[in-house]
VOBA-1610 file (N, C-alpha, C; in pm, whole numbers, padded with zeros to 5 digits, always signed):
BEGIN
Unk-03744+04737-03960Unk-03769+04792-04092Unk-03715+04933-04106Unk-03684+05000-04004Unk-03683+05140-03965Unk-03485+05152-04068Unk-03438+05024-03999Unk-03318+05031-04096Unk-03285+04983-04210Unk-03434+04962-04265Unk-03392+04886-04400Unk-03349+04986-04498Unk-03402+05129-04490Unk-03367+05222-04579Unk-03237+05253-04580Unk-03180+05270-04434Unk-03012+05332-04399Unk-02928+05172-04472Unk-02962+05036-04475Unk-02885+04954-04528Unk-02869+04984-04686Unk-03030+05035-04760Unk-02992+05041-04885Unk-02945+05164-04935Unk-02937+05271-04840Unk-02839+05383-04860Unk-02692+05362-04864Unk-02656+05266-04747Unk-02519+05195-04723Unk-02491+05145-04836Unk-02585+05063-04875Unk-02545+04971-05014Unk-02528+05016-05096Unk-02577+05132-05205Unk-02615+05167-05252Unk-02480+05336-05252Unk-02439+05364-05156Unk-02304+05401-05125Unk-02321+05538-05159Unk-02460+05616-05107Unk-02497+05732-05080Unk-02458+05784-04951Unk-02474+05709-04827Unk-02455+05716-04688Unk-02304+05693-04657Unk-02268+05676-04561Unk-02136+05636-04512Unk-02170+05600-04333Unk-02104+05529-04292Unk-02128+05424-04162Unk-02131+05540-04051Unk-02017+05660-04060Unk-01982+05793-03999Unk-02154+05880-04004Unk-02219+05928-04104Unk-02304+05949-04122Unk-02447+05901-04082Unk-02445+05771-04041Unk-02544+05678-03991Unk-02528+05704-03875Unk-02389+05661-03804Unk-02366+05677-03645Unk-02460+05858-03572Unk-02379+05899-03659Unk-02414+06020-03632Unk-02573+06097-03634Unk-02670+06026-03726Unk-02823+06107-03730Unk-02825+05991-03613Unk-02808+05903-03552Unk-02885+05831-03462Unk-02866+05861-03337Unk-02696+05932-03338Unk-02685+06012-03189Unk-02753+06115-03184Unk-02790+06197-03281Unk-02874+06341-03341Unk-03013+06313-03276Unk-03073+06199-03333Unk-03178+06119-03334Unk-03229+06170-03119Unk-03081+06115-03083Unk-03134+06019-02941Unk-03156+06175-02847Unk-03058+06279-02869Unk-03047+06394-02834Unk-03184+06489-02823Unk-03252+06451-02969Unk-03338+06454-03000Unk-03463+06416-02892Unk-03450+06308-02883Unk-03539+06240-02835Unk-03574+06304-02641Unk-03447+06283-02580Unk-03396+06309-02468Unk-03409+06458-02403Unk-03389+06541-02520Unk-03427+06704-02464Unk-03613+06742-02471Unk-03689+06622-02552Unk-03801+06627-02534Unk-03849+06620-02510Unk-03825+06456-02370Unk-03895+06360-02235Unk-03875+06510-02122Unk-03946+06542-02042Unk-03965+06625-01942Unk-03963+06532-01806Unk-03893+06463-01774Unk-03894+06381-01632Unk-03849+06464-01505Unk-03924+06528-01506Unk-03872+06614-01355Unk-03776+06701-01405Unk-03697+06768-01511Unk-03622+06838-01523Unk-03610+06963-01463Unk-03750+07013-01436Unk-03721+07132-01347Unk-03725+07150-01194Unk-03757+07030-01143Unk-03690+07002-00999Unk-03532+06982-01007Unk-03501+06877-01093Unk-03341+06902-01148Unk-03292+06993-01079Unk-03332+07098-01201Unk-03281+07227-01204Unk-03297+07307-01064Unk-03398+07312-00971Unk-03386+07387-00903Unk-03302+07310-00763Unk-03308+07144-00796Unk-03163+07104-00703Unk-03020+07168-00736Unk-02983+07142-00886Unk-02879+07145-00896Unk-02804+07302-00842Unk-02967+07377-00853Unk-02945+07510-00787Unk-02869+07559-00712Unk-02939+07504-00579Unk-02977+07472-00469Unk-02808+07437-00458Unk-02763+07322-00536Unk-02649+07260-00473Unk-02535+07389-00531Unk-02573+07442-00625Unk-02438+07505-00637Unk-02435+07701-00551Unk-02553+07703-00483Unk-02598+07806-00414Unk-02511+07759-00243Unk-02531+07634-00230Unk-02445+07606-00098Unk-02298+07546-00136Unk-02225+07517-00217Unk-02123+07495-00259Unk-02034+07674-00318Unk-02121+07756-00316Unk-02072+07922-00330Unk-02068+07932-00160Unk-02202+07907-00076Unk-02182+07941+00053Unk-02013+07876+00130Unk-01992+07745+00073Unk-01930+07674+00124Unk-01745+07736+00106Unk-01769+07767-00063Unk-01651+07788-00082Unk-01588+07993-00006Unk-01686+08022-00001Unk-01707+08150+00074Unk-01656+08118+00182Unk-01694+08055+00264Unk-01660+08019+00438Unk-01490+07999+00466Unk-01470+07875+00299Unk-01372+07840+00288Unk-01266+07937+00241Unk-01270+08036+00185Unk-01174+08140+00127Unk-01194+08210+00298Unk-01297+08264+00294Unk-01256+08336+00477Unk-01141+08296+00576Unk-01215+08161+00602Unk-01125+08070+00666Unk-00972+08091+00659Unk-00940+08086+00519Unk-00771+08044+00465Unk-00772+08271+00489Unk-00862+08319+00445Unk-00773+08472+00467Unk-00757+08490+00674Unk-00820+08447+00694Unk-00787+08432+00849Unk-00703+08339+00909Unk-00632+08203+00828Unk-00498+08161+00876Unk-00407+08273+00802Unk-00455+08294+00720Unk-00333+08368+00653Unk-00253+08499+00769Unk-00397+08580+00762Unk-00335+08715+00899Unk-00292+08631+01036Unk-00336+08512+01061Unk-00270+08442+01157Unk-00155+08440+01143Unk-00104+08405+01002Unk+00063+08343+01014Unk+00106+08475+00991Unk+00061+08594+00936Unk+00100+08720+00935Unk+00159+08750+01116Unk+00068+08703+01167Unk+00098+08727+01320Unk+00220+08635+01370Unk+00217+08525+01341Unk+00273+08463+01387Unk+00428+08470+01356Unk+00410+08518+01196Unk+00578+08557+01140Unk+00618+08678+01226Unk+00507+08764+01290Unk+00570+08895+01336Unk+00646+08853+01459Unk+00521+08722+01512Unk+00590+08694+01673Unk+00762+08614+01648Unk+00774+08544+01557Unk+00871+08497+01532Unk+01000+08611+01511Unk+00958+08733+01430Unk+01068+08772+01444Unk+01100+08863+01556Unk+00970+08905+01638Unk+00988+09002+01760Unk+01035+08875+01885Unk+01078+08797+01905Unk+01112+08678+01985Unk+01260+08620+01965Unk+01278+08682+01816Unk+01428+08682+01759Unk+01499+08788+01768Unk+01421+08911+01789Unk+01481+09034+01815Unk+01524+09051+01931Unk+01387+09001+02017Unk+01405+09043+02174Unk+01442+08929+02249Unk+01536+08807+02186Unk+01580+08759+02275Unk+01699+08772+02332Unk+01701+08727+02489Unk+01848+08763+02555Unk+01923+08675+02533Unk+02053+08726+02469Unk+02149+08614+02411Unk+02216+08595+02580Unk+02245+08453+02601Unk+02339+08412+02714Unk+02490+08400+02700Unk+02521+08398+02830Unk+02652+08400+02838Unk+02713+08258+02770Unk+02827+08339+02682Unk+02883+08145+02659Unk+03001+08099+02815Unk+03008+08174+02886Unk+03067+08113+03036Unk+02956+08041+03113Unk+02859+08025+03066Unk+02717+08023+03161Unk+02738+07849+03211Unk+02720+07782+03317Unk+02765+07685+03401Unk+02597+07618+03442Unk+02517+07659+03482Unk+02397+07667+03554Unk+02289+07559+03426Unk+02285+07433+03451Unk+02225+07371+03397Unk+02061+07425+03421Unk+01951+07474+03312Unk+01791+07460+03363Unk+01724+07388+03231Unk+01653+07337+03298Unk+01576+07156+03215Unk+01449+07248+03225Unk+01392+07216+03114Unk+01202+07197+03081Unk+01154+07148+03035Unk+01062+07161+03005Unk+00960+07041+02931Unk+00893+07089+02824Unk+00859+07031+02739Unk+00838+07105+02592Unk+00726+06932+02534Unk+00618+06990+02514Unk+00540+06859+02448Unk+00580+06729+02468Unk+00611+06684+02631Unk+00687+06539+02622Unk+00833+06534+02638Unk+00893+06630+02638Unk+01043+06607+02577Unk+01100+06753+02703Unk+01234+06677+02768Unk+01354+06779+02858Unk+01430+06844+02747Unk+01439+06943+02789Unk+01486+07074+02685Unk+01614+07098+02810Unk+01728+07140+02809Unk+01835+07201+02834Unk+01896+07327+02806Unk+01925+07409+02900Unk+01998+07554+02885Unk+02078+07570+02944Unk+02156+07627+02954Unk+02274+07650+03014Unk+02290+07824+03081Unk+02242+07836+03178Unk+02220+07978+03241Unk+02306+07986+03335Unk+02267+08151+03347Unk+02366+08223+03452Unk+02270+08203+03615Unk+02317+08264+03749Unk+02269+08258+03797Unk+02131+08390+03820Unk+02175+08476+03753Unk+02093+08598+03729Unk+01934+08563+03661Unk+02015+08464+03538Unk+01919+08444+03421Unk+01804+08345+03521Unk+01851+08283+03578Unk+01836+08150+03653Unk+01697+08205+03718Unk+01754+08324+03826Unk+01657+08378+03893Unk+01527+08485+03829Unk+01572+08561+03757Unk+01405+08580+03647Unk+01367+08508+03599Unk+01384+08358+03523Unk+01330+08254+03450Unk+01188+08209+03608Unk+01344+08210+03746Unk+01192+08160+03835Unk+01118+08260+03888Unk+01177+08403+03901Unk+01062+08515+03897Unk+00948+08514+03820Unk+00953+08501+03751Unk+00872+08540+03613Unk+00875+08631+03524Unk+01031+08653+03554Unk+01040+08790+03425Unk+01046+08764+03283Unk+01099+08612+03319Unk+01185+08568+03160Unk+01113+08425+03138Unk+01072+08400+03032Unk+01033+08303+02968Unk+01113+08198+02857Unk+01066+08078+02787Unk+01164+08022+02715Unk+01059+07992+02599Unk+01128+08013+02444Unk+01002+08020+02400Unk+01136+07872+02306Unk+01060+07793+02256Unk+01133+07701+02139Unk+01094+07725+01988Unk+01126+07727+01908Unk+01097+07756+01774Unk+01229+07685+01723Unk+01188+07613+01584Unk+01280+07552+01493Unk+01412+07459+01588Unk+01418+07413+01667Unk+01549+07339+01740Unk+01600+07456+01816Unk+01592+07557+01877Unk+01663+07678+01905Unk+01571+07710+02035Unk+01626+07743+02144Unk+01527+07793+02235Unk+01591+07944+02244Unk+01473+08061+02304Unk+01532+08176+02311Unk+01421+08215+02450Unk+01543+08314+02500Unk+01464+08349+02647Unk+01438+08493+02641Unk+01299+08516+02663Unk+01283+08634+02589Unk+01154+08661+02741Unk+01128+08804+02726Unk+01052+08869+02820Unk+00917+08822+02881Unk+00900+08821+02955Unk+00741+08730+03035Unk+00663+08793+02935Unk+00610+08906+02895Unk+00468+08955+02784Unk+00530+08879+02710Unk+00616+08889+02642Unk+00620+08824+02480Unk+00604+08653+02461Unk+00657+08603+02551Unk+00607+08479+02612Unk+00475+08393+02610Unk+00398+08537+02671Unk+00267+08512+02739Unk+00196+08519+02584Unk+00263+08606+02494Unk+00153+08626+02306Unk+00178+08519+02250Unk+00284+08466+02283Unk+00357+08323+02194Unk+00268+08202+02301Unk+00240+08205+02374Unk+00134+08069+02449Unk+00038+08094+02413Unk-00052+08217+02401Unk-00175+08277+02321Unk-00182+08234+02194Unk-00081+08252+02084Unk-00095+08216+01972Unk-00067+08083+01891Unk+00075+08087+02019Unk+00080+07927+01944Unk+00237+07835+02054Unk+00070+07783+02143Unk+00149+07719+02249Unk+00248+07646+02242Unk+00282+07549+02147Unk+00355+07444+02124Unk+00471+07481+02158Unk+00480+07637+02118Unk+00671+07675+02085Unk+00683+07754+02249Unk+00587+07782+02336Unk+00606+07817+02475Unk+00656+07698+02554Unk+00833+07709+02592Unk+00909+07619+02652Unk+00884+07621+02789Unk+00897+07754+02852Unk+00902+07769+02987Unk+00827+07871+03032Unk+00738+07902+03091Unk+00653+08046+03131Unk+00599+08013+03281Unk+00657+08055+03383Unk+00624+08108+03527Unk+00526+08184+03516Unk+00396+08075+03575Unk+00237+08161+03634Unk+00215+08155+03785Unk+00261+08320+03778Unk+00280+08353+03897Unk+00106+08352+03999Unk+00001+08328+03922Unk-00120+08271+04016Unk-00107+08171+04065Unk-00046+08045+03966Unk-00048+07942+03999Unk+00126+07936+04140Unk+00156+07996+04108Unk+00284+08015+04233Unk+00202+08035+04379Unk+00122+08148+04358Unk+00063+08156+04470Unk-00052+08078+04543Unk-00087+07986+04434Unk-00163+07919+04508Unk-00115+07767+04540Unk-00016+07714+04499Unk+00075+07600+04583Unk+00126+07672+04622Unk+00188+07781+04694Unk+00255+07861+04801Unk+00159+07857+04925Unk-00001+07839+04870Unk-00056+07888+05017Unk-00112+07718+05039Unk-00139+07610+04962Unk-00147+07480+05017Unk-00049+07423+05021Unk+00067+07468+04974Unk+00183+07421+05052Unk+00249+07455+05193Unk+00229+07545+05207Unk+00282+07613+05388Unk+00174+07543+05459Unk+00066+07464+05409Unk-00039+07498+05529Unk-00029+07308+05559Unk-00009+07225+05453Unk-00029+07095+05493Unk+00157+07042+05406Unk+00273+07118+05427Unk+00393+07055+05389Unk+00410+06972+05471Unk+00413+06831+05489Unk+00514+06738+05572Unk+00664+06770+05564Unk+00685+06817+05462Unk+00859+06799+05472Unk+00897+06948+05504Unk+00837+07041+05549Unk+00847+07202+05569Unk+00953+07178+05709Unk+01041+07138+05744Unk+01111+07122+05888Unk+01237+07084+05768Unk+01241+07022+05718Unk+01344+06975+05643Unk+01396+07075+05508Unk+01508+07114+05520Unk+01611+07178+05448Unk+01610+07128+05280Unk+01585+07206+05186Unk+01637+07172+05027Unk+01731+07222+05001Unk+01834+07107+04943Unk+02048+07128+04937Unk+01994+07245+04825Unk+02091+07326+04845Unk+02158+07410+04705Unk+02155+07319+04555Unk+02217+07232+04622Unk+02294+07149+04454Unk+02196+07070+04401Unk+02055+07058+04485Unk+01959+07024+04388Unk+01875+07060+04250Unk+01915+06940+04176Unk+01853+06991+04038Unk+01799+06813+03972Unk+01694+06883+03878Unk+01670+06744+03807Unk+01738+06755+03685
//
């Protein structure tokens, strides 16, 4: 009965169908901001949720400003590794192989270069397809920061300690290693 009046308004061509739709959405709005069902627990969830979604996005902006001074670092190591590397001889004869994540890497050294790489003066760092042999510290910041691109680095602790269980139980210590050995 409630719509018998809005039909004879319709009919009657006071109302319009736009006008009807509309007091009944008015109506429901109405109705809905007036029921109290827990609304103020609601409210103090929805709080709640957007009080840890500020914590969250906080952590998260930190986070990204601390990769950021990372790659700040890391662009510096890139270009102090490009600065300070020792360019080789293009006469250089002396094949040296390493290992890089899985994969034999190739250089072509002198015999000089040959011998600080196994001192430990000189290191091999890889970046972009390019290897560069650059000073044992700078080496040692580039395995610190970001191992992947550390090709070759002589740890001279670890030298000394297969130096001292090797002299003590070598089986093959009587037997001679050729010069011309290489892998």
């Amino acid at each position: 009965m409630a719509n018998a009046l809005q039909d004879q308004l319709l009919k009657a061509g006071l109302a319009s169908k736009q006008k009807v739709r509309d007091v009944k959405t008015q109506q429901r709005r109405n109705k809905k901001a007036k029921v109290d069902d827990g609304s103020g627990e609601l409210k103090k969830q929805i709080a709640e949720q957007k009080l840890q979604q500020a914590k969250k996005d906080k952590a998260l902006n930190e986070q990204r400003f601390a990769q950021a001074s990372e790659k700040g670092q890391v662009r510096g190591l890139i270009t102090e590794f490009s600065k300070f590397a020792i360019n080789i001889p293009k006469d250089a004869e002396l094949k040296f192989n390493y290992t890089l994540e899985n994969k034999i890497y190739s250089l072509y050294i002198t015999d000089k270069i040959q011998a600080e790489l196994l001192n430990g003066t000189l290191g091999i760092v890889r970046h972009e397809d390019k290897s560069y042999l650059v000073p044992h510290k700078l080496a040692e910041r580039v395995k610190l920061l970001v191992p992947q691109w550390c090709g070759y680095l002589w740890d001279k602790a670890a030298k000394d300690s297969v130096e001292q269980v090797s002299d003590a139980d070598d089986p093959y210590a009587d037997y001679a290693i050729p010069d011309d050995l290489m892998w």
